[in-house]
C-alpha positions as CSV (number, residue, x, y, z in Angstrom):
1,X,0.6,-39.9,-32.0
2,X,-2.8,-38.4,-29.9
3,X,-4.7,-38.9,-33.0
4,X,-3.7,-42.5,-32.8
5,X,-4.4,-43.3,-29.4
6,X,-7.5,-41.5,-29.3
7,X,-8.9,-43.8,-32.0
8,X,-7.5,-46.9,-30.5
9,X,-9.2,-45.9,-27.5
10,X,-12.6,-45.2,-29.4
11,X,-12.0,-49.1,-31.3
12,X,-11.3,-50.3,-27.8
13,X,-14.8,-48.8,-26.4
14,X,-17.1,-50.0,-29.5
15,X,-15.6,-53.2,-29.2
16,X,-16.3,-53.6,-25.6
17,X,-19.7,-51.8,-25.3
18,X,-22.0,-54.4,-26.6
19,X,-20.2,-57.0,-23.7
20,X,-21.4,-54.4,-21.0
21,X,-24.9,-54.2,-23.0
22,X,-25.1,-58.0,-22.5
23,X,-24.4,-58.3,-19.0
24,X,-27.4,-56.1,-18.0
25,X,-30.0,-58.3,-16.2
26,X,-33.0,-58.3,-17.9
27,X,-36.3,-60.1,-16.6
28,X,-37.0,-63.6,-18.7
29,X,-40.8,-63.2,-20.3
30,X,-40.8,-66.3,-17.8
31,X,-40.8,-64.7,-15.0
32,X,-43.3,-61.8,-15.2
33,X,-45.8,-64.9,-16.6
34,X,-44.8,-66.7,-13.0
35,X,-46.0,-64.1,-11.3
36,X,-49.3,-63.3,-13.1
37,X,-49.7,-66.7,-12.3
38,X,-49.9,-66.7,-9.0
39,X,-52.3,-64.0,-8.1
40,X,-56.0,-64.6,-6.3
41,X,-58.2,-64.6,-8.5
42,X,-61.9,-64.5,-6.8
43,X,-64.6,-66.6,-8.2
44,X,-68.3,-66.4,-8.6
45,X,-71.1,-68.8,-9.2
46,X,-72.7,-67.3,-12.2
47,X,-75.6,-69.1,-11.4
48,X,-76.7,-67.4,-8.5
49,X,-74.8,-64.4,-8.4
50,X,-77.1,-60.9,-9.0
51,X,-75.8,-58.1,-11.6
52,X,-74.0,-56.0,-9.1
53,X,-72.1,-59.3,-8.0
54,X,-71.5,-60.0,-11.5
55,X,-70.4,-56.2,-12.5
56,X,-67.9,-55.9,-9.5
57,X,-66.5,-59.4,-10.3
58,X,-66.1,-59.5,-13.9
59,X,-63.3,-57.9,-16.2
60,X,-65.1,-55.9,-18.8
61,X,-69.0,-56.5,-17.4
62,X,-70.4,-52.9,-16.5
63,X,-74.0,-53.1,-14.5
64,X,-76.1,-53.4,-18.2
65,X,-74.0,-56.7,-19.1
66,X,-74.0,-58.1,-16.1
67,X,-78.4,-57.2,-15.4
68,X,-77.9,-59.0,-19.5
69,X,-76.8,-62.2,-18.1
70,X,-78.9,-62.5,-15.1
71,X,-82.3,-61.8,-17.6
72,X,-80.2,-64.8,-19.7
73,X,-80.4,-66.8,-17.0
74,X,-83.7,-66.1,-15.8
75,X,-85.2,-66.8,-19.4
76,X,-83.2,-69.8,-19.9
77,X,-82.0,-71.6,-16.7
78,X,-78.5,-72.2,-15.1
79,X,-75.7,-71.8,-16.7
80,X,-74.4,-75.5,-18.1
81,X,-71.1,-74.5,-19.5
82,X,-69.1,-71.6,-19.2
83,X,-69.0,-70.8,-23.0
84,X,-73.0,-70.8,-22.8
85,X,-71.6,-67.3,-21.8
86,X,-71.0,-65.8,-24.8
87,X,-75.0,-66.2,-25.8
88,X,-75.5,-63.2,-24.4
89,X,-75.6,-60.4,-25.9
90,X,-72.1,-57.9,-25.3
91,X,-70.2,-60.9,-24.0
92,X,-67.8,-62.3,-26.6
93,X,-64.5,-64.2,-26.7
94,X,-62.8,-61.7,-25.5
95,X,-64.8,-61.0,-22.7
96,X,-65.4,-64.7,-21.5
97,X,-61.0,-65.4,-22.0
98,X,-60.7,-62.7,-19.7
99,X,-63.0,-64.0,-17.1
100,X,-62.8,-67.9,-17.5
101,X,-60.5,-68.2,-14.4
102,X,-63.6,-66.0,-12.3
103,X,-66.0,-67.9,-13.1
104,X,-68.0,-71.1,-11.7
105,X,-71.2,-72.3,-12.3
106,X,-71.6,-74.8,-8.8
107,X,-70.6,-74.0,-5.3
């Protein structure tokens, strides 16, 4: 007769496990996106900014990429469009994606 209610009590648990599991609150992917969302991103005119502006500003620019797109600019004028970017050399995709929101090229 133990034997007996200790397995009904075991059935009762694994039945009722997966219902506790459930009711767990669990952040929606929706959320953490929100709040990504509304962070301050700081922008800089690419156009007049110097390397160490550039560097300091930019995810993924280090001083050499950032003195790379200065030289870019110096050789062949302001910036037009943003993806003009990726011209130079060590800036990719990647780089320009992570950065699009930083960036302007008027004041």
């Amino acid at each position: 007769m133990i034997k007996l209610i200790k397995q009904w009590m075991l059935v009762v648990t694994l039945l009722f496990t997966p219902v506790t599991w459930a009711n767990e609150e669990v952040p929606a992917p929706s959320e953490a996106v929100t709040e990504t969302a509304t962070e301050t991103v700081q922008t800089i005119n690419l156009n007049t900014a110097d390397a160490e502006v550039i560097a300091q500003s930019l995810q993924g620019v280090g001083l050499s990429k950032a003195q790379a797109i200065v030289a870019y600019r110096e050789q062949n004028g302001n910036f037009v469009a943003i993806e003009e970017l990726t011209a130079v050399k060590g800036i990719g995709e990647r780089t320009l994606a992570k950065n699009v929101d930083r960036i302007r090229l008027q004041e």
